[in-house]
MDTraj code that builds the backbone (N, CA, C; nanometers):
import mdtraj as md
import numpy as np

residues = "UNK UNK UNK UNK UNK UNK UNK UNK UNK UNK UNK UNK UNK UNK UNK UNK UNK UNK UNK UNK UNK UNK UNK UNK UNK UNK UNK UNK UNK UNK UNK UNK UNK UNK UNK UNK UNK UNK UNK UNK UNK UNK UNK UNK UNK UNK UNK UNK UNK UNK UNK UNK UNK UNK UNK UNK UNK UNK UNK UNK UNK UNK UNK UNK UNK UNK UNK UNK UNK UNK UNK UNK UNK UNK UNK UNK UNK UNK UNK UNK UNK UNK UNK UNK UNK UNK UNK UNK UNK UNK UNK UNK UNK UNK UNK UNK UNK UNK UNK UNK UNK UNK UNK UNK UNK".split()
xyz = np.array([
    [0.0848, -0.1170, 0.0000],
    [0.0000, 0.0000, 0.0000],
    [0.0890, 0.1228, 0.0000],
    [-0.0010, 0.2308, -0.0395],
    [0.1207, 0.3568, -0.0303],
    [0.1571, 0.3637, 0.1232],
    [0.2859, 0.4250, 0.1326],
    [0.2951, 0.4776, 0.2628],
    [0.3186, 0.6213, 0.3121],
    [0.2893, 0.6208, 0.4368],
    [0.2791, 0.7587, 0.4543],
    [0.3199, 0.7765, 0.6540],
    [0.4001, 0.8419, 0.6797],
    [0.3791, 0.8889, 0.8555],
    [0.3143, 0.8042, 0.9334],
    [0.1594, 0.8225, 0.9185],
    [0.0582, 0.7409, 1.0122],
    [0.0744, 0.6249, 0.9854],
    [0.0221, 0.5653, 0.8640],
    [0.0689, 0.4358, 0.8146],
    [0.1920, 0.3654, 0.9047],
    [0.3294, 0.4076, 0.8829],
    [0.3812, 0.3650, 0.9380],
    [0.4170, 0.3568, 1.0843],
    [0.3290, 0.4486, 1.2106],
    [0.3323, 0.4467, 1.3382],
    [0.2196, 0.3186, 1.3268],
    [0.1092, 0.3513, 1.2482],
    [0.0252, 0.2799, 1.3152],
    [0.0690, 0.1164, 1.2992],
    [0.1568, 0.0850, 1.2064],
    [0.2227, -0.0255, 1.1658],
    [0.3134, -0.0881, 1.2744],
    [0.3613, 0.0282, 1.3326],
    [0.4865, 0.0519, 1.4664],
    [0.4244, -0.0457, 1.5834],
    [0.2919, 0.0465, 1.5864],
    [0.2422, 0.0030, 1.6791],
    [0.1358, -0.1899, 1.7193],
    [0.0963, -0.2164, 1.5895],
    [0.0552, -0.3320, 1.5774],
    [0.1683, -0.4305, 1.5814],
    [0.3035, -0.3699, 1.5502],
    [0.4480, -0.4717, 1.6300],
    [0.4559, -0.4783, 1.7071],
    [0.4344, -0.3614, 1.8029],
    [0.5095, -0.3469, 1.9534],
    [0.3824, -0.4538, 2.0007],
    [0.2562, -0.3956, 1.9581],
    [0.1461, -0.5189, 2.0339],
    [0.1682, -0.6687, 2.0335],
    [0.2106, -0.7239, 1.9160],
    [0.2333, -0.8333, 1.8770],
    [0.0846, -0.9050, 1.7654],
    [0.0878, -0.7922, 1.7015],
    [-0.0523, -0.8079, 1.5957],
    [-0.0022, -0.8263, 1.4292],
    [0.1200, -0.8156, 1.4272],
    [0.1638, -0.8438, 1.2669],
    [0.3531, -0.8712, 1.2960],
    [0.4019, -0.9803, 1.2083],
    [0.4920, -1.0200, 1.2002],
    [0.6613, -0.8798, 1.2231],
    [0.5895, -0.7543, 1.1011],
    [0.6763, -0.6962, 1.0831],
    [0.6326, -0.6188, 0.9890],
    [0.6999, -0.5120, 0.9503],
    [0.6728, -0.4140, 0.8313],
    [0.7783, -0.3636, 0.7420],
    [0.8038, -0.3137, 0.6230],
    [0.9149, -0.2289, 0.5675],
    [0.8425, -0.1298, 0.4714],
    [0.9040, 0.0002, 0.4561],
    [0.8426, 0.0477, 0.3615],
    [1.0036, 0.0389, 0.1990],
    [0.9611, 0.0376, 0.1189],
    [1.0076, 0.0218, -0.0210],
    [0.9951, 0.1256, -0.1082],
    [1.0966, 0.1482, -0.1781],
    [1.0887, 0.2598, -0.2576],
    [1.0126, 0.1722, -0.3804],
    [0.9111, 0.1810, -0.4792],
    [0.8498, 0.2020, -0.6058],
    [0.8550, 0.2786, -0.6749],
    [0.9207, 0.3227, -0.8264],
    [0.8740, 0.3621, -0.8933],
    [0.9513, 0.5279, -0.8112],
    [1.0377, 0.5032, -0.7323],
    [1.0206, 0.6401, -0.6541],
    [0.8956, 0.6904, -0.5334],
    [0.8193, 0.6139, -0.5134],
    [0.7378, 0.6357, -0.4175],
    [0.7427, 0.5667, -0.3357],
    [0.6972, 0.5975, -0.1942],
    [0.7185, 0.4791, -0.0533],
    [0.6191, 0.3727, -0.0271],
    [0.6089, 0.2763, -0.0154],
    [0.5264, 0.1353, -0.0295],
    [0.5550, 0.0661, 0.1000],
    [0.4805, 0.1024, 0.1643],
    [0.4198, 0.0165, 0.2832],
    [0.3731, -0.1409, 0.3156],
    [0.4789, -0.2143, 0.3534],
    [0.4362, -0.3814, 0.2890],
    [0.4606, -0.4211, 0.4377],
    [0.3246, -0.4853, 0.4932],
    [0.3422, -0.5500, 0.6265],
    [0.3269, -0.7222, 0.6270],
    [0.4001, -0.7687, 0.6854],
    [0.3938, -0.9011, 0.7364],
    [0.2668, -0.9846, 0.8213],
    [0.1831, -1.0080, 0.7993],
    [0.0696, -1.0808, 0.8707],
    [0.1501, -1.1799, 0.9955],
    [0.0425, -1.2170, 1.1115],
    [0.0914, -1.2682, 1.1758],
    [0.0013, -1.3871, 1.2280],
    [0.0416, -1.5418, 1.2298],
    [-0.0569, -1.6452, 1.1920],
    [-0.0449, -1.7114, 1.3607],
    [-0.1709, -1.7788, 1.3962],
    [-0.1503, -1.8311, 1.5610],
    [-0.2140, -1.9559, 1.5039],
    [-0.1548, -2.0486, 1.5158],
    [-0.2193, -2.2155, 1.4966],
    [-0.2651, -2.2234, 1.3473],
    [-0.2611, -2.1285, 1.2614],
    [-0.3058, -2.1473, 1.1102],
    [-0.4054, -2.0259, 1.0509],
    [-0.4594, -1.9759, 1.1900],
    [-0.5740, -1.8633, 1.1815],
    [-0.5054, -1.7187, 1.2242],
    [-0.5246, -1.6030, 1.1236],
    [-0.4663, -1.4655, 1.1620],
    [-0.4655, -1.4471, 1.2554],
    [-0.3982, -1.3547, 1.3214],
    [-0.3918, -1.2660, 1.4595],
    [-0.4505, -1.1742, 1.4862],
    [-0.5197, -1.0988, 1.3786],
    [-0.5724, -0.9770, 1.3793],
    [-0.6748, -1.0835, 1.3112],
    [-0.7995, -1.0819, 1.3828],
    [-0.9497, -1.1413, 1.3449],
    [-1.0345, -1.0098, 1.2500],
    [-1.0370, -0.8891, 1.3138],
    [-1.0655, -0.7545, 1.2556],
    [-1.0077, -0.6166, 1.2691],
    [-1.0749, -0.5478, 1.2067],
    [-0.9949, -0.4658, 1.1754],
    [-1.1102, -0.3198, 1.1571],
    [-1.1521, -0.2399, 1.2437],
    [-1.2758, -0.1469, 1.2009],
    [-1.1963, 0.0229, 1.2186],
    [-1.2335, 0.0706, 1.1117],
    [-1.1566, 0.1882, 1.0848],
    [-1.2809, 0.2838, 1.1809],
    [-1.2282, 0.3554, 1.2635],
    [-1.3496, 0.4940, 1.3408],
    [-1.3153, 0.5648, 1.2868],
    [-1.2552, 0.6524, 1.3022],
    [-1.2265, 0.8102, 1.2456],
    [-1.1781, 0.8181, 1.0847],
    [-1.2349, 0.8960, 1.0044],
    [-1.2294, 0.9234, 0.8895],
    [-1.2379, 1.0604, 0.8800],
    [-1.1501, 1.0829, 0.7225],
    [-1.1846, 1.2313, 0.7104],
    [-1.2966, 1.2975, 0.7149],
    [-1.3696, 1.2124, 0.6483],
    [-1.5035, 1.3057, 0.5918],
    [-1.6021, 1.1476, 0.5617],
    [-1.6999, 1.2303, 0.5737],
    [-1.8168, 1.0580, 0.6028],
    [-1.9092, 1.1119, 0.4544],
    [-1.9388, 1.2286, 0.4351],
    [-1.9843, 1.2680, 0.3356],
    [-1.9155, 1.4013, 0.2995],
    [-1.9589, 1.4470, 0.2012],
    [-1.9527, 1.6183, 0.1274],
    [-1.9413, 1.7191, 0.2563],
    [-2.0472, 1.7092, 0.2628],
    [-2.0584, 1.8474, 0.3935],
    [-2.0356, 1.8184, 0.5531],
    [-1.9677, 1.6857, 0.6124],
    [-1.9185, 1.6868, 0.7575],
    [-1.8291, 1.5939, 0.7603],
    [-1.7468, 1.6033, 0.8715],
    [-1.6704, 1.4772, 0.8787],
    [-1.7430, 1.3966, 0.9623],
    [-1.6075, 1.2818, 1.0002],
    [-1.6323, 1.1907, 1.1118],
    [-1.5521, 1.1569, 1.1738],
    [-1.4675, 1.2067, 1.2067],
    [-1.3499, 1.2031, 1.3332],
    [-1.3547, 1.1459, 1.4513],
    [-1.3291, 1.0853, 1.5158],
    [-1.3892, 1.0228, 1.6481],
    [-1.2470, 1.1101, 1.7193],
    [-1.3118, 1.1708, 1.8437],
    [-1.1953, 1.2215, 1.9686],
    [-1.2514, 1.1426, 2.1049],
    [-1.1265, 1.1767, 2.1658],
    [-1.1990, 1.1229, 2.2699],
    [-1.1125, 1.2005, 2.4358],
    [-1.1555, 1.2471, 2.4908],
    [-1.0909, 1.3021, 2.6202],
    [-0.9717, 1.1830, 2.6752],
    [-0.8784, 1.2361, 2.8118],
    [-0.8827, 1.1562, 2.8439],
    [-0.9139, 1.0777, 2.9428],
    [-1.0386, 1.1193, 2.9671],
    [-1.0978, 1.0661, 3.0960],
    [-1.2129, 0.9215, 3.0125],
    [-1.2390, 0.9327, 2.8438],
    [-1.3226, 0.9116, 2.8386],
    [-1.2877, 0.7772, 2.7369],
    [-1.3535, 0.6339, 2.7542],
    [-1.3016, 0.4854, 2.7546],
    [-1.3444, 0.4885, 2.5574],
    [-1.2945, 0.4938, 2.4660],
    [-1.2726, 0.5272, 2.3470],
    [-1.3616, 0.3507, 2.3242],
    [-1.2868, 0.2740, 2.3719],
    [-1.2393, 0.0675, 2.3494],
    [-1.3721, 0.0063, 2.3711],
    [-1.3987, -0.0899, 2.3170],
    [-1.4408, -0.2095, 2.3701],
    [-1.4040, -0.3066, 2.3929],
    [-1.3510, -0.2351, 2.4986],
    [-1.3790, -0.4203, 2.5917],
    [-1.1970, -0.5091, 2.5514],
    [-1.2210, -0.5929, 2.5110],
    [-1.1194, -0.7077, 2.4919],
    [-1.0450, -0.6810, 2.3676],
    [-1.0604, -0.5909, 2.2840],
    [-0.9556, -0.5080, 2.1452],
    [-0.8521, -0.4253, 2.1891],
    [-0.7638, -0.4434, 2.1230],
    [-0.6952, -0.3162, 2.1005],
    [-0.7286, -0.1748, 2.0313],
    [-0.7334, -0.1137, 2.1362],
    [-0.7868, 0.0316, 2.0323],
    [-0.6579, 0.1272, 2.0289],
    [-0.6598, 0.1822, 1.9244],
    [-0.5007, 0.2360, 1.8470],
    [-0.5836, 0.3920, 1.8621],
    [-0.5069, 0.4408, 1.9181],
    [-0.5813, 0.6060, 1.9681],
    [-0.4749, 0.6569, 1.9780],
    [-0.4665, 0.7814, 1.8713],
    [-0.2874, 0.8926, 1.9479],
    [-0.2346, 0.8066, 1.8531],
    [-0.2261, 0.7338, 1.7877],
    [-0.0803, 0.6446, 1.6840],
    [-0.0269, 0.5807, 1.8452],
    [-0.1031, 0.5148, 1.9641],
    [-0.0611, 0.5018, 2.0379],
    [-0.1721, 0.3634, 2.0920],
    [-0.1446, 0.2630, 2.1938],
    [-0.3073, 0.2037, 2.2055],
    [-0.3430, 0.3135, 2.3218],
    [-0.4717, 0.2353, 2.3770],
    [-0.5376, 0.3653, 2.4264],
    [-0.4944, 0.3378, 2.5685],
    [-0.4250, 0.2268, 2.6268],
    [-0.3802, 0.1547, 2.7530],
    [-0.2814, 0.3042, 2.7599],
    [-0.1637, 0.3302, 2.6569],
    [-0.0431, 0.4052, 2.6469],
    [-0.0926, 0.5028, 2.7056],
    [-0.2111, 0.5618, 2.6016],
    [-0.2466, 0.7028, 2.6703],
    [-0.3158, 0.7334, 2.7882],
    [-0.3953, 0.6312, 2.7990],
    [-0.4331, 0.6639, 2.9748],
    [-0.2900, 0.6820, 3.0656],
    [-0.2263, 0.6147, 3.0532],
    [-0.0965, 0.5986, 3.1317],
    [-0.0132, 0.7758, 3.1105],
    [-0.0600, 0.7862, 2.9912],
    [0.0301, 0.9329, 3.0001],
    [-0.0891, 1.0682, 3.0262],
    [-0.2258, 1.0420, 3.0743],
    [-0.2976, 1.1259, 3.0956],
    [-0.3089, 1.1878, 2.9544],
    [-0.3239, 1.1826, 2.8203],
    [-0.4050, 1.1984, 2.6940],
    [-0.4890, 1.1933, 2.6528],
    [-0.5880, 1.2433, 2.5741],
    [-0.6781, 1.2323, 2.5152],
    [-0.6135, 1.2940, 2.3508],
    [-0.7081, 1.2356, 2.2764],
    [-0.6613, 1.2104, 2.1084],
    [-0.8106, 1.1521, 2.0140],
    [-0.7903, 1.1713, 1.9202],
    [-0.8183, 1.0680, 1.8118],
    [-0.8088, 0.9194, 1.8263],
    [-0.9382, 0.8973, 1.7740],
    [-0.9503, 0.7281, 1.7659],
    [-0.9430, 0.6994, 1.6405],
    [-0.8528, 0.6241, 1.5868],
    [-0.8074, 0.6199, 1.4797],
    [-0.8873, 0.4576, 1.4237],
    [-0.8387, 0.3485, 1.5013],
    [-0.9513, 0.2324, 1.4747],
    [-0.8924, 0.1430, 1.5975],
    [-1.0195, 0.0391, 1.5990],
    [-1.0363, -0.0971, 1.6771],
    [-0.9540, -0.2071, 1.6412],
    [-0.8938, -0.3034, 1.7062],
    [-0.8426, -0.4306, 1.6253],
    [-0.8686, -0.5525, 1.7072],
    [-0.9163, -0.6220, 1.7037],
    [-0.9148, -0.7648, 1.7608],
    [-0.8617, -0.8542, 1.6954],
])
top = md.Topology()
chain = top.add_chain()
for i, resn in enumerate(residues, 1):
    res = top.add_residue(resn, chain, resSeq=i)
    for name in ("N", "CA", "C"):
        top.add_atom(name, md.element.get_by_symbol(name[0]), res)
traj = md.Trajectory(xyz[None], top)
């Protein structure tokens, strides 16, 4: 996929979790290419899903950004939620609030 900044934290960060093998980005053509490693447990992925929250724009005239304080529980439950290019465990720990970027189980 192309790559870009976020791309690659948020890539950072599904390593440090232990949710994908590994990542590199590649020059193409002159452009940067984002190629991640999947990561397999008994034959079945590691990452079951994958739900994107925050987007630029949901239509023409508003976005859809998800924020979230940091007093205020972004997650459900038993996922990893990637908030800040950070999970959201990180940022409670550093007193943050940010962007919810997406869910992963």
């Amino acid at each position: 996929m192309p790559s870009s900044k976020v791309k690659v934290a948020i890539a950072q960060v599904l390593k440090d979790e232990g949710y994908i093998e590994g990542f590199q980005v590649h020059a193409n053509d002159g452009k940067p290419e984002l190629r991640i490693g999947l990561k397999y447990y008994a034959g079945r992925p590691v990452i079951e899903s994958l739900e994107r929250v925050s987007r630029p724009r949901a239509t023409r005239l508003q976005g859809a950004r998800r924020h979230s304080g940091r007093d205020e529980r972004p997650g459900r439950g038993d996922r990893l939620d990637l908030a800040r290019v950070m999970t959201d465990r990180k940022a409670r720990s550093q007193g943050v609030g940010g962007e919810v970027l997406c869910y992963v189980a």
